[in-house]
MDAnalysis code that builds the backbone (N, CA, C; Angstrom):
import MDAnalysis as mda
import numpy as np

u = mda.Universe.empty(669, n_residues=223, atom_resindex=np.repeat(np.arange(223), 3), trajectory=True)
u.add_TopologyAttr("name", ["N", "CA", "C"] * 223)
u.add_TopologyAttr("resid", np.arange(1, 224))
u.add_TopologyAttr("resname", ["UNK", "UNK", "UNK", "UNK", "UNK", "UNK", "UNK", "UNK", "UNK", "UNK", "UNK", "UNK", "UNK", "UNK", "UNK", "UNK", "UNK", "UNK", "UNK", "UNK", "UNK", "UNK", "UNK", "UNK", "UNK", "UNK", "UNK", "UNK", "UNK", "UNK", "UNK", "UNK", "UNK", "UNK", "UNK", "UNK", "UNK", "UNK", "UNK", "UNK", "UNK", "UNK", "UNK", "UNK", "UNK", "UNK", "UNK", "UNK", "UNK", "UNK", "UNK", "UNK", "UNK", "UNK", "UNK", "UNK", "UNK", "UNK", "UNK", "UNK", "UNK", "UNK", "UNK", "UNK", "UNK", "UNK", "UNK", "UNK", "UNK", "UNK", "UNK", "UNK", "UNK", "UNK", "UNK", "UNK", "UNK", "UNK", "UNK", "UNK", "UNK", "UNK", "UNK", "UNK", "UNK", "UNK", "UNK", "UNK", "UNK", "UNK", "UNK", "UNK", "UNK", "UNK", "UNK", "UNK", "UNK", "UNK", "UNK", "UNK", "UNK", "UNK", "UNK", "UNK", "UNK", "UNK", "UNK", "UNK", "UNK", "UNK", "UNK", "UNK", "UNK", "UNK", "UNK", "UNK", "UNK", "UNK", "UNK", "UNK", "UNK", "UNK", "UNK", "UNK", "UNK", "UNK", "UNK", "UNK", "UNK", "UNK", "UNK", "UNK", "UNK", "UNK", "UNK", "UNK", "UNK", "UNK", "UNK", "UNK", "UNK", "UNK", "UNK", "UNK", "UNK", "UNK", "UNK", "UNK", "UNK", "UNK", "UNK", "UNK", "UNK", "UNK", "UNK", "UNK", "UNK", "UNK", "UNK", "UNK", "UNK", "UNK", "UNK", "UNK", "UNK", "UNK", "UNK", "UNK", "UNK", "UNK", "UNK", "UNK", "UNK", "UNK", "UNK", "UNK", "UNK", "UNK", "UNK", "UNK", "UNK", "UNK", "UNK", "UNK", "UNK", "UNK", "UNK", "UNK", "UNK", "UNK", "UNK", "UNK", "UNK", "UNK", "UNK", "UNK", "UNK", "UNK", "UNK", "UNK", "UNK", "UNK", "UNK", "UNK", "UNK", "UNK", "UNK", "UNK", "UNK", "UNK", "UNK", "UNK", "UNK", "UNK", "UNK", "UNK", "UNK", "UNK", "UNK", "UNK", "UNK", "UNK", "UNK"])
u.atoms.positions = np.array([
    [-5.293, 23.039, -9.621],
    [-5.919, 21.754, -9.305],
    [-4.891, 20.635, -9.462],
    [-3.673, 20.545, -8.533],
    [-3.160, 19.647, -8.722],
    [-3.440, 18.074, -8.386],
    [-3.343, 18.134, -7.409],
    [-3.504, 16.176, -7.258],
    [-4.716, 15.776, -7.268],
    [-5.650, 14.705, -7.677],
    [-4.333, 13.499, -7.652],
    [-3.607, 14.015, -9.217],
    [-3.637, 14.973, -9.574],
    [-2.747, 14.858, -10.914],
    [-1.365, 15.247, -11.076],
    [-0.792, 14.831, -9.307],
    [0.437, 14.570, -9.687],
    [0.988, 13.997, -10.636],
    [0.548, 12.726, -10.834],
    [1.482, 11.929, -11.819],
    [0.167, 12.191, -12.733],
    [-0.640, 12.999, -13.177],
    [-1.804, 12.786, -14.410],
    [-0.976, 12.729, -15.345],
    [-2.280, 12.991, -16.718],
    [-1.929, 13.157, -17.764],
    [-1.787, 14.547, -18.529],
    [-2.188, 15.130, -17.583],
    [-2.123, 16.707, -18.177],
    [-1.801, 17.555, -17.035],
    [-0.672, 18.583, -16.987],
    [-0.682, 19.486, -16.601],
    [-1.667, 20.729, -16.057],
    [-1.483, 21.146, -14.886],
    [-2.514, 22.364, -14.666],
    [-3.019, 23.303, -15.090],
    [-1.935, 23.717, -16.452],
    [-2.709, 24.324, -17.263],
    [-3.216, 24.346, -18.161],
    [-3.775, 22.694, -18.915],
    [-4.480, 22.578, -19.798],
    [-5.254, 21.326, -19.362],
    [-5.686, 20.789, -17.878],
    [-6.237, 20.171, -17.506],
    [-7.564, 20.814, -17.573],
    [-9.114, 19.693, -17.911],
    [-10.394, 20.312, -17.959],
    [-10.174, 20.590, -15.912],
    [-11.420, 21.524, -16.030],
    [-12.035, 21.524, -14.739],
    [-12.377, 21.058, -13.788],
    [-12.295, 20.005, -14.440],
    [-12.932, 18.319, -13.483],
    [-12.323, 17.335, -13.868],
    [-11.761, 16.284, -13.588],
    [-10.943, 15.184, -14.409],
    [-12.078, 14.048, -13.446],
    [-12.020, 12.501, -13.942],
    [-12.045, 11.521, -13.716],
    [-11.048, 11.091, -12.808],
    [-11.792, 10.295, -11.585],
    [-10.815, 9.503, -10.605],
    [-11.175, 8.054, -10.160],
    [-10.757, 7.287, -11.269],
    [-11.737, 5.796, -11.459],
    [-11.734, 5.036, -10.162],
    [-12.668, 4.360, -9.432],
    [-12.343, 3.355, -8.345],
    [-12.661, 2.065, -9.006],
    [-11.206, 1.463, -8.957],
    [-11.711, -0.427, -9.090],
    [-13.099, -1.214, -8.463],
    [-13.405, -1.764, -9.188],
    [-14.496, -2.685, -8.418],
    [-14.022, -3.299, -6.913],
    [-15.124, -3.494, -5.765],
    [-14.795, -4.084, -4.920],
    [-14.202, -5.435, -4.900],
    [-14.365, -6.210, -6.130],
    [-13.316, -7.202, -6.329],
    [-13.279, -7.498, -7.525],
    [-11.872, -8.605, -7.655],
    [-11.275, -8.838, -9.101],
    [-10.598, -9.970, -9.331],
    [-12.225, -10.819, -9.525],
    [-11.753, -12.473, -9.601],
    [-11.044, -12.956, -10.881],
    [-11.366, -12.220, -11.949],
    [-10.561, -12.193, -13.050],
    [-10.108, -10.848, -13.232],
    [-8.662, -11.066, -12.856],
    [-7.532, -9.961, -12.231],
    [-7.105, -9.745, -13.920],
    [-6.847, -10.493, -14.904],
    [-6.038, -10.455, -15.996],
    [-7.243, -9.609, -16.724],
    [-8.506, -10.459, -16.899],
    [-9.498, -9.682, -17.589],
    [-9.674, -8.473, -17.584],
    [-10.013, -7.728, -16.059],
    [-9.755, -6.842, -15.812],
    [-9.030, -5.505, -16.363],
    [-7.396, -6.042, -16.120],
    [-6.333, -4.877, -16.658],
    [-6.741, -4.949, -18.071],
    [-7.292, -5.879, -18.727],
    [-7.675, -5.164, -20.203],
    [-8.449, -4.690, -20.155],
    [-9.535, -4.741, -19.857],
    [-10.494, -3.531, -19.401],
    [-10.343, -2.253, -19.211],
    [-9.516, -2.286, -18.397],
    [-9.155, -1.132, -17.353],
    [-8.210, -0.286, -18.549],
    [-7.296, -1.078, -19.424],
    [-6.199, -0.400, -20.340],
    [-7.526, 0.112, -21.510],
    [-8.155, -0.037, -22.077],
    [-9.096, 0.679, -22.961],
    [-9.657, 1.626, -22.122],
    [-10.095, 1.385, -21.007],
    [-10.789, 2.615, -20.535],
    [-9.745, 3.755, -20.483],
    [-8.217, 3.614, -19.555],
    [-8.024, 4.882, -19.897],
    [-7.413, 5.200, -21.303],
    [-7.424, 4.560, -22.113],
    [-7.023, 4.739, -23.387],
    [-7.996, 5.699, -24.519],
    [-8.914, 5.361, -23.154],
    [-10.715, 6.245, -23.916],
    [-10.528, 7.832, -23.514],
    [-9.758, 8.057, -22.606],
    [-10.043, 9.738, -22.391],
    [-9.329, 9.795, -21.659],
    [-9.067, 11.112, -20.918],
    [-8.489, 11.917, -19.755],
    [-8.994, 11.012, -18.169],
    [-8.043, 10.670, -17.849],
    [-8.480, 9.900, -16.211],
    [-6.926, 10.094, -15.855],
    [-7.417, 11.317, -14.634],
    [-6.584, 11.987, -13.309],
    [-5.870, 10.700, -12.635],
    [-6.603, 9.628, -11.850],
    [-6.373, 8.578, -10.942],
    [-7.196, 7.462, -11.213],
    [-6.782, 6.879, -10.622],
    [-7.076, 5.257, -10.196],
    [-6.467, 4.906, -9.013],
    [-7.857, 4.681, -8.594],
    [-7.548, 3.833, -6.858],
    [-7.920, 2.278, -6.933],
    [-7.078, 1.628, -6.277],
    [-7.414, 0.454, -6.281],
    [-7.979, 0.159, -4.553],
    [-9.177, -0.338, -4.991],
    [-10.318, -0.528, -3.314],
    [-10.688, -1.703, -3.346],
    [-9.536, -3.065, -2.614],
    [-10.143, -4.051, -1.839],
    [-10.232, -4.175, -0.772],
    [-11.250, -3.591, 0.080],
    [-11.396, -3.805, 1.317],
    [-10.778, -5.551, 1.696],
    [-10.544, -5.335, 3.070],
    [-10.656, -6.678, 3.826],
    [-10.119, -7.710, 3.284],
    [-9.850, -7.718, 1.985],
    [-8.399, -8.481, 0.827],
    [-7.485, -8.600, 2.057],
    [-6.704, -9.888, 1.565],
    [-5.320, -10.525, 1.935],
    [-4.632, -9.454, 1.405],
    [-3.296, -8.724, 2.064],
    [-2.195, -8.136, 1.946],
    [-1.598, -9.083, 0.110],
    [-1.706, -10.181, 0.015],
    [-1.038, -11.319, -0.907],
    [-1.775, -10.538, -1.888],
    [-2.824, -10.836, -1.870],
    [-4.336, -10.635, -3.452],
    [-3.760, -8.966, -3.648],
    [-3.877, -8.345, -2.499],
    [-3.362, -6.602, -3.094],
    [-2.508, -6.569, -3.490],
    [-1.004, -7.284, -3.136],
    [0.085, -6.902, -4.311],
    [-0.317, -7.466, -5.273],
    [-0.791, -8.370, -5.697],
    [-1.089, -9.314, -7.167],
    [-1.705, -8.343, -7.829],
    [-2.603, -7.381, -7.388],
    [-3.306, -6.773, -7.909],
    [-2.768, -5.383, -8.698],
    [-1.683, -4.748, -7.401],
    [-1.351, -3.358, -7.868],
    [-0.362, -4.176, -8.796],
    [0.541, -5.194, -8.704],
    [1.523, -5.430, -10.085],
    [0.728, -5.478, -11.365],
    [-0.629, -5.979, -11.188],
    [-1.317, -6.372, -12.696],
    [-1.527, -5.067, -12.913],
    [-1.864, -3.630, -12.247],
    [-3.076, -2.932, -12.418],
    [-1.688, -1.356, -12.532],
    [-1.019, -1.108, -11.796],
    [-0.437, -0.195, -11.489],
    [0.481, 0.290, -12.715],
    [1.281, -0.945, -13.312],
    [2.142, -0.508, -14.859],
    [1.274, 0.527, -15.754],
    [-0.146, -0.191, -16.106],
    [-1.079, -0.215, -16.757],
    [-1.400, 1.735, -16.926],
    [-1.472, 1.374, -15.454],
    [-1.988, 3.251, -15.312],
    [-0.514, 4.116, -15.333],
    [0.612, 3.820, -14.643],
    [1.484, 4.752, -14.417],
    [2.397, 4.800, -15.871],
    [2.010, 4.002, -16.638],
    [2.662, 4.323, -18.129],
    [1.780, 5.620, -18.924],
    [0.169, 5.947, -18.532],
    [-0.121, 6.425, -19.387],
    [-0.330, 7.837, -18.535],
    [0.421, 8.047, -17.291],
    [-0.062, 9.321, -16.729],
    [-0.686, 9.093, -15.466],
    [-1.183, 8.148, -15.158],
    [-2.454, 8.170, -14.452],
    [-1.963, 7.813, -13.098],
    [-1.779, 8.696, -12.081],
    [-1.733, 8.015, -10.513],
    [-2.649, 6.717, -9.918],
    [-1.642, 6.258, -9.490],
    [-2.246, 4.580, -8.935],
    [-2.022, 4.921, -7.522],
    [-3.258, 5.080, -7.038],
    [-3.713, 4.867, -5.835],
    [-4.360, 3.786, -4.790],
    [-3.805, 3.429, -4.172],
    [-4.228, 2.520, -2.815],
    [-5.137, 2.989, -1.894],
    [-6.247, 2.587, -1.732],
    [-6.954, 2.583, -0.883],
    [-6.300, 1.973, 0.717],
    [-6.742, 2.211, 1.565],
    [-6.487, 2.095, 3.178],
    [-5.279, 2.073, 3.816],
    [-4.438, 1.666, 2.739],
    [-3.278, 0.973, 2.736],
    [-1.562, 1.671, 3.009],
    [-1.554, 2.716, 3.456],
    [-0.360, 3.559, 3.315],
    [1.545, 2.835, 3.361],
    [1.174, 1.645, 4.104],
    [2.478, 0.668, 4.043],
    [2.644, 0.075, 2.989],
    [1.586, -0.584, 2.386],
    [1.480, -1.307, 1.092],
    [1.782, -0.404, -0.088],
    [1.077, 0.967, 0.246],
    [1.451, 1.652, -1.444],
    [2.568, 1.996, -1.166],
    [3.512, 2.733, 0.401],
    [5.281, 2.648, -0.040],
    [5.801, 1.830, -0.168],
    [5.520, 0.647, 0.032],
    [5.892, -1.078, -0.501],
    [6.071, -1.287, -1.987],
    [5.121, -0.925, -2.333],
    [4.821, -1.223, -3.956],
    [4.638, -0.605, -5.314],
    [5.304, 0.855, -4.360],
    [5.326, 1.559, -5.533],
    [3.986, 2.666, -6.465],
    [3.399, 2.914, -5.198],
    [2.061, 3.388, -5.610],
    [1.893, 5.155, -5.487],
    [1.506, 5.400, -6.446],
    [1.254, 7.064, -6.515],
    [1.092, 7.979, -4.688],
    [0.418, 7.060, -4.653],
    [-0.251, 7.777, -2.950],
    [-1.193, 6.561, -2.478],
    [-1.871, 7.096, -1.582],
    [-2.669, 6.356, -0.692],
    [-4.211, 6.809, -0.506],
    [-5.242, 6.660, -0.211],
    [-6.504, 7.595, 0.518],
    [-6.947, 6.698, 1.725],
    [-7.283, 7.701, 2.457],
    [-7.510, 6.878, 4.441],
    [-8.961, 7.498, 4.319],
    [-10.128, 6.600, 4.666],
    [-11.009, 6.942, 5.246],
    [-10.891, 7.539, 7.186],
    [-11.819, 7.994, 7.947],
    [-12.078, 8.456, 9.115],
    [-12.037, 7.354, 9.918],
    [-12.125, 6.067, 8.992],
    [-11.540, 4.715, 10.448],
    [-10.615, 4.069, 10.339],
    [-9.978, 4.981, 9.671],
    [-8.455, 4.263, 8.731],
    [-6.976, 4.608, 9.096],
    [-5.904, 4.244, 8.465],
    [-4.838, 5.048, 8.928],
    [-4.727, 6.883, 9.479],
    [-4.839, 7.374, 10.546],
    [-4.843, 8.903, 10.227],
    [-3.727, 9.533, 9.500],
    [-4.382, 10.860, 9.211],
    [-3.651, 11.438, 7.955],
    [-1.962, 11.381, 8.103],
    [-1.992, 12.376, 9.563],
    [-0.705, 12.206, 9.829],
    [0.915, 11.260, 9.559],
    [0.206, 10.157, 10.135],
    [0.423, 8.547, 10.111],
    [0.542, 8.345, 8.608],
    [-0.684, 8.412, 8.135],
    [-0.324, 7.648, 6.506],
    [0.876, 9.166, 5.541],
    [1.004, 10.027, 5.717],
    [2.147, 10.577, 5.413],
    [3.083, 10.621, 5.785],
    [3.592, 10.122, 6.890],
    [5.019, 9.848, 7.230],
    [5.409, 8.472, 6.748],
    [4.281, 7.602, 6.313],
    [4.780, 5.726, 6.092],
    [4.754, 6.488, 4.304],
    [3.890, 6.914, 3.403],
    [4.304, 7.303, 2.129],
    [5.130, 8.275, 1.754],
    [5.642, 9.265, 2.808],
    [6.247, 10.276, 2.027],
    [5.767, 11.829, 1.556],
    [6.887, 12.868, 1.453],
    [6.144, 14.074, 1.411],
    [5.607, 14.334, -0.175],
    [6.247, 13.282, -1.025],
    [5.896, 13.598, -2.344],
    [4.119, 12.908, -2.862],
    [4.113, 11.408, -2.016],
    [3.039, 11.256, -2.596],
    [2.147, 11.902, -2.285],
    [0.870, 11.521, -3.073],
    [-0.381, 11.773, -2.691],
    [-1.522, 11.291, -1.631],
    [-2.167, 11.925, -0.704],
    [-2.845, 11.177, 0.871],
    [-3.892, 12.403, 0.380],
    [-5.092, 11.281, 0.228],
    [-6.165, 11.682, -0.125],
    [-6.780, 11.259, 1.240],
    [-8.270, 12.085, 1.941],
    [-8.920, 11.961, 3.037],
    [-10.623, 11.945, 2.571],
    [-11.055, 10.609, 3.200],
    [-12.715, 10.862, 3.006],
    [-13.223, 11.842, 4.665],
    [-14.061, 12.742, 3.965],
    [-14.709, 14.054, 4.674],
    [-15.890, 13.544, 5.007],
    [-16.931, 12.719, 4.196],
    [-18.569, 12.547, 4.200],
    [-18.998, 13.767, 4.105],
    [-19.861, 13.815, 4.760],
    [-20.082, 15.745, 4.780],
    [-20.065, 16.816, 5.603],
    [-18.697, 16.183, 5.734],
    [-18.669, 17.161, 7.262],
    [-17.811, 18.255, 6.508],
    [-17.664, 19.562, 6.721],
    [-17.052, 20.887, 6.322],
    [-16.193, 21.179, 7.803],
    [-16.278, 20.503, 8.354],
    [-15.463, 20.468, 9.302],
    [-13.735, 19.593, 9.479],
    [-14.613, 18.181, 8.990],
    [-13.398, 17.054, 9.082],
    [-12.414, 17.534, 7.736],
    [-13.311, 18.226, 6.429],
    [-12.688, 18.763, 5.418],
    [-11.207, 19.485, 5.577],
    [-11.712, 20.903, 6.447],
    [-11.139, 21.766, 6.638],
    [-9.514, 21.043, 7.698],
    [-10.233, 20.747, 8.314],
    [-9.403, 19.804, 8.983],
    [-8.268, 18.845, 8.304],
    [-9.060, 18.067, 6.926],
    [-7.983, 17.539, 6.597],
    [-6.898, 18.650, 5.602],
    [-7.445, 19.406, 5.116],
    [-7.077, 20.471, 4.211],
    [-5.293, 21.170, 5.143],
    [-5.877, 21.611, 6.707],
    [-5.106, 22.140, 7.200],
    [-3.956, 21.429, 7.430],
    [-3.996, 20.231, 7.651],
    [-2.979, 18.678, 7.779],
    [-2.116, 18.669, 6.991],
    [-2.807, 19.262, 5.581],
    [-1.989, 19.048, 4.295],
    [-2.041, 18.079, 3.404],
    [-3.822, 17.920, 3.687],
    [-3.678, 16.407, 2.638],
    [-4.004, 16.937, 1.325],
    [-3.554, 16.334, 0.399],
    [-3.604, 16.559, -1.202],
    [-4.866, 17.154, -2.056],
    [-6.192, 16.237, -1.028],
    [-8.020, 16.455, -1.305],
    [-8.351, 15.784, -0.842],
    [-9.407, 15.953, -0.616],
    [-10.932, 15.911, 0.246],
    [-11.918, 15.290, -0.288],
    [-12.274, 13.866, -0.194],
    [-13.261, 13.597, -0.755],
    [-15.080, 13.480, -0.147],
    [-15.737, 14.077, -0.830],
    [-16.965, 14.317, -0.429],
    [-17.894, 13.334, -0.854],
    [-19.159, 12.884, 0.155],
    [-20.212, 12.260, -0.297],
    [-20.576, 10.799, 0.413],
    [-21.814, 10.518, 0.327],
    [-22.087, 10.167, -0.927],
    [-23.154, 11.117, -1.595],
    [-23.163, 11.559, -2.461],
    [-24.221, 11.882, -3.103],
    [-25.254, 11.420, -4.218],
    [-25.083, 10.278, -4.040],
    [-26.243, 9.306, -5.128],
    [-26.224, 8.450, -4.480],
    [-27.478, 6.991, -4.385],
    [-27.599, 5.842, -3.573],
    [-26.546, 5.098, -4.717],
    [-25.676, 4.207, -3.723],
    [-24.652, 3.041, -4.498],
    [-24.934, 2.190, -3.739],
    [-24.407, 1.396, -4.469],
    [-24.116, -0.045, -4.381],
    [-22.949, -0.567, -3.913],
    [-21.857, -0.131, -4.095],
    [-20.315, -0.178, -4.058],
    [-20.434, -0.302, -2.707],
    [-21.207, 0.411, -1.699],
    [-20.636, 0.214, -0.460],
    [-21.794, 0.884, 0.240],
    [-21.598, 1.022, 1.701],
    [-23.066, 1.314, 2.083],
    [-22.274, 2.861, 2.786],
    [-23.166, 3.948, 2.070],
    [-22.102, 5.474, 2.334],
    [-22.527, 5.731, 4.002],
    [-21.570, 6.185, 4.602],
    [-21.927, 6.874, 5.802],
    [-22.704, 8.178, 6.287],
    [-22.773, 8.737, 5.164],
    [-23.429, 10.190, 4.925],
    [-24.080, 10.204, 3.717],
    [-25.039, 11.233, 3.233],
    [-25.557, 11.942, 1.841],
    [-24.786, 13.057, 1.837],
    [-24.398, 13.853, 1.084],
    [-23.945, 14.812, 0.664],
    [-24.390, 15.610, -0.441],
    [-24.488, 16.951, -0.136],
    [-25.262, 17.782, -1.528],
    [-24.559, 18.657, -2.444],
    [-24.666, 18.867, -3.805],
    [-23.886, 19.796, -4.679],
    [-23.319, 20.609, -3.661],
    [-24.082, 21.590, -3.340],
    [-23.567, 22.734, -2.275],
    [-22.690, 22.795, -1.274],
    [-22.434, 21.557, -1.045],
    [-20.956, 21.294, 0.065],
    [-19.830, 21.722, -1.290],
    [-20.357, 21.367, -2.818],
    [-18.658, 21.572, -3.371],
    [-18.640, 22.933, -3.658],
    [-19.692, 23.634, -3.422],
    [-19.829, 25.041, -4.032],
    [-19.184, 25.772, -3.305],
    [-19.499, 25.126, -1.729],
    [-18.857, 26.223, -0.884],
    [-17.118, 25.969, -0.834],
    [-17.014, 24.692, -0.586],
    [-15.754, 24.495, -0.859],
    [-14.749, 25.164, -1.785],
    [-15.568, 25.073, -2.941],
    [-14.573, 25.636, -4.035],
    [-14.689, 27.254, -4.155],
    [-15.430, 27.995, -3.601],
    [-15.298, 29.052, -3.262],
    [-14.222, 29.692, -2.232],
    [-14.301, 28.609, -1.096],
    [-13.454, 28.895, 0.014],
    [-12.144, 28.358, 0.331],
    [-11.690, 27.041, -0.431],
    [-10.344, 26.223, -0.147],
    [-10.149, 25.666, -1.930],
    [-8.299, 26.031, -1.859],
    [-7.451, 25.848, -3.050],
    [-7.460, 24.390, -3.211],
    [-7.545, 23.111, -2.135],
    [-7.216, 21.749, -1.562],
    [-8.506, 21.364, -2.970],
    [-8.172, 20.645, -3.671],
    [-8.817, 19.870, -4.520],
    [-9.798, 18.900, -3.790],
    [-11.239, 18.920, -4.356],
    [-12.221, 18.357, -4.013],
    [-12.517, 17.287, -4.622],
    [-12.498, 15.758, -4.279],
    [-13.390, 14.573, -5.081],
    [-14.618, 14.040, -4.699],
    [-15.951, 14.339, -5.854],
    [-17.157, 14.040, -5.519],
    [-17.201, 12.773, -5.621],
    [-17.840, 11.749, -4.809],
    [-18.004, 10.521, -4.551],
    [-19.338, 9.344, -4.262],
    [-19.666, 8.962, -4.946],
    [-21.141, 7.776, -4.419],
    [-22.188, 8.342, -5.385],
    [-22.236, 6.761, -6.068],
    [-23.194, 6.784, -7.092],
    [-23.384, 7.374, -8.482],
    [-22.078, 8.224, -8.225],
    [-22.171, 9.217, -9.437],
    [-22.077, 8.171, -11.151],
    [-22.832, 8.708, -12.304],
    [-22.694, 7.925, -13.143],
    [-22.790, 9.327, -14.310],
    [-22.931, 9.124, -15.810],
    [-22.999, 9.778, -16.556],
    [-24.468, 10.261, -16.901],
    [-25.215, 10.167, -16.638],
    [-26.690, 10.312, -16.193],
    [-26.516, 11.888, -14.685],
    [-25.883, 11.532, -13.908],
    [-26.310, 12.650, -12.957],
    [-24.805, 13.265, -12.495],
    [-24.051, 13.596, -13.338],
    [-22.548, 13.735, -12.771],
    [-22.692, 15.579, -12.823],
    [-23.456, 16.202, -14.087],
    [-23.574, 17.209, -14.571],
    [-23.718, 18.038, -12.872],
    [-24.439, 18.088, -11.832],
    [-24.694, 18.995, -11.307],
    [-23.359, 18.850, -10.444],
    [-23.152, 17.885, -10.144],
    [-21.405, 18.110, -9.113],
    [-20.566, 18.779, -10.690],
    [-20.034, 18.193, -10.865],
    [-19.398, 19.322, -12.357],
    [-19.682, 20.992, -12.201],
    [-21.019, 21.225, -12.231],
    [-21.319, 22.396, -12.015],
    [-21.062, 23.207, -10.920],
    [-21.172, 22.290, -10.071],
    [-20.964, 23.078, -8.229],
    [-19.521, 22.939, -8.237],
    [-18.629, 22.726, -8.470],
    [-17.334, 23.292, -8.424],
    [-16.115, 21.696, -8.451],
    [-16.543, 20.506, -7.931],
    [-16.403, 19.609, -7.898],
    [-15.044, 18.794, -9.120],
    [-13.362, 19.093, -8.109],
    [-11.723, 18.651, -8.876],
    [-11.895, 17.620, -9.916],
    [-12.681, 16.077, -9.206],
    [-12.515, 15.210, -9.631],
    [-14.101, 14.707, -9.102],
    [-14.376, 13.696, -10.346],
    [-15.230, 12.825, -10.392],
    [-15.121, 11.252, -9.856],
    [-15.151, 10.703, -8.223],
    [-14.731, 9.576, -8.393],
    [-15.880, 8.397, -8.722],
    [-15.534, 7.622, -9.890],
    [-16.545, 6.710, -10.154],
    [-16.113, 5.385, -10.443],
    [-16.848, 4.186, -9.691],
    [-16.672, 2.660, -9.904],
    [-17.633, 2.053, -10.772],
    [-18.630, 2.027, -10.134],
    [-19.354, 1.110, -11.267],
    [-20.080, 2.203, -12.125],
    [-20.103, 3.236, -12.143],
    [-20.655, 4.274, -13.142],
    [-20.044, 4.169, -14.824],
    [-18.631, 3.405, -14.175],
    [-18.049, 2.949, -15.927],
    [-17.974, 1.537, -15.787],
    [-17.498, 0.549, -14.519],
    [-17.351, -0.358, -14.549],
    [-18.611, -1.259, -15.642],
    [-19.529, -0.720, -15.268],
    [-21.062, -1.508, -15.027],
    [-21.945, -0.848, -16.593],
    [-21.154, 0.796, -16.912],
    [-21.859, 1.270, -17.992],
    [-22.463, 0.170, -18.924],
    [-23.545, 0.422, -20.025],
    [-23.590, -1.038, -21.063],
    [-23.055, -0.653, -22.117],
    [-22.503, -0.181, -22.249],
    [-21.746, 0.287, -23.485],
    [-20.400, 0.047, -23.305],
    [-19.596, -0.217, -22.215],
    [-18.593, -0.626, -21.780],
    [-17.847, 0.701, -20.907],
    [-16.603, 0.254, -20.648],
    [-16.111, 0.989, -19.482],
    [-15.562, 2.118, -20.217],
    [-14.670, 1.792, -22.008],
    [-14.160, 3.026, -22.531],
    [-15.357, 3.891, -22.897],
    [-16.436, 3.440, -22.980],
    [-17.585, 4.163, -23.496],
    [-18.149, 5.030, -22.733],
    [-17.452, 4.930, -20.983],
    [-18.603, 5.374, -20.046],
    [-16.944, 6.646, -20.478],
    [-15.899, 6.088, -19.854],
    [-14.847, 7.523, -20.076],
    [-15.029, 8.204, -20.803],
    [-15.479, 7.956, -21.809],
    [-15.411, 9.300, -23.513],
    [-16.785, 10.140, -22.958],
    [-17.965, 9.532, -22.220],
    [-19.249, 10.285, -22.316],
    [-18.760, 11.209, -21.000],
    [-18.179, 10.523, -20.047],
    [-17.357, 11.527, -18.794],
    [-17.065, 12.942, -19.219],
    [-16.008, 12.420, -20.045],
    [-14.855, 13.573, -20.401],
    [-15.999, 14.332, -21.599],
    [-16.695, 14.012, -22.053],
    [-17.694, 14.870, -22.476],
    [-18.676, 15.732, -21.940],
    [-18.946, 15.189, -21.529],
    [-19.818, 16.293, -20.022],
    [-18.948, 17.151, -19.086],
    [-18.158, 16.529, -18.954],
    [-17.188, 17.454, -18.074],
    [-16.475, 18.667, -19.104],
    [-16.542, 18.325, -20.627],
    [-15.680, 19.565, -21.142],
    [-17.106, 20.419, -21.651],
    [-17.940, 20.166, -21.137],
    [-19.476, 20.857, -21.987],
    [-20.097, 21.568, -20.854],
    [-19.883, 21.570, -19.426],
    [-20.259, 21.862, -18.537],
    [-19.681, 22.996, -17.978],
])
């Protein structure tokens, strides 16, 4: 189960089963507040990645952002990932990239980052576009949505059983995606499911964001 734990914090062979793959809030009007935030949370547990997701942001506001946000994570292990962006993260120094289906294609966003980083692909639920991106050579596959969010309005539902089959049938690391929180993460965990990606499931937790990581990485090592 390598990426995104290229640059993780743990190696493949003492990585849990499932790691955490945090998504930033859709925005970050207090950018400073934030990275302290963000530095306790992963200071709280095991977290694979971090993507940073401002849609429709000024090119300006995204570098401001990966300089505040990117040290933060790549000191403690943690791949810093760019959302849409494949010029900007070889610009700035970013772990990898992830392209949605209306976004840079895969192809494309690996020749502007490179054969080392990481190019993550959203699937929805197709076992088709999956396989597809798998064969391309992208790093993983992210699936879903499988819970109603807020974060964004999902293009698909997606069910445990897309990761079951997956992880039965392809080595390409799988990230479950939409809505997931510490309340309903247990059954993707179970169905076979690399990484957990979650935004406001810690952002928003009430106990705070390191509080939502420690109950993560608890379920995920109990499962």
């Amino acid at each position: 189960m390598p990426p995104p734990g290229k640059a993780g914090t743990l190696s493949a062979m003492t990585a849990p089963a499932c790691r955490l793959y945090l998504i930033t809030p859709p925005a970050l009007p207090d950018l400073r507040g934030f990275a302290a935030t963000l530095a306790g949370a992963l200071d709280a547990g095991d977290v694979a990645s971090l993507q940073l997701r401002l849609k429709d942001a000024p090119d300006d506001e995204v570098r401001r952002a990966i300089e505040a946000l990117r040290p933060a994570a790549q000191e403690r292990g943690v791949a810093f990932i760019l959302n849409d962006r494949p010029d900007l993260a070889a610009e700035t120094g970013c772990d990898g990239v992830h392209v949605g289906q209306d976004d840079t294609p895969y192809a494309q966003a690996r020749r502007l980052v490179g054969p080392e980083a990481i190019v993550g692909v959203t699937c929805h639920d197709s076992r088709h576009l999956a396989m597809e991106a798998a064969e391309a050579g992208a790093d993983y596959v992210a699936f879903g949505a499988f819970y109603p969010t807020g974060t964004k309005t999902p293009k698909s539902r997606a069910a445990p059983d897309l990761l079951e089959w997956w992880a039965e049938l392809m080595e390409v690391p799988c990230v479950a995606i939409g809505g997931i929180t510490v309340a309903n993460c247990r059954p993707l965990v179970a169905a076979g499911a690399d990484f957990l990606a979650v935004s406001a499931g810690v952002w928003t937790h009430p106990d705070g964001a390191a509080a939502a990581v420690r109950e993560f990485n608890r379920i995920m090592a109990e499962v």
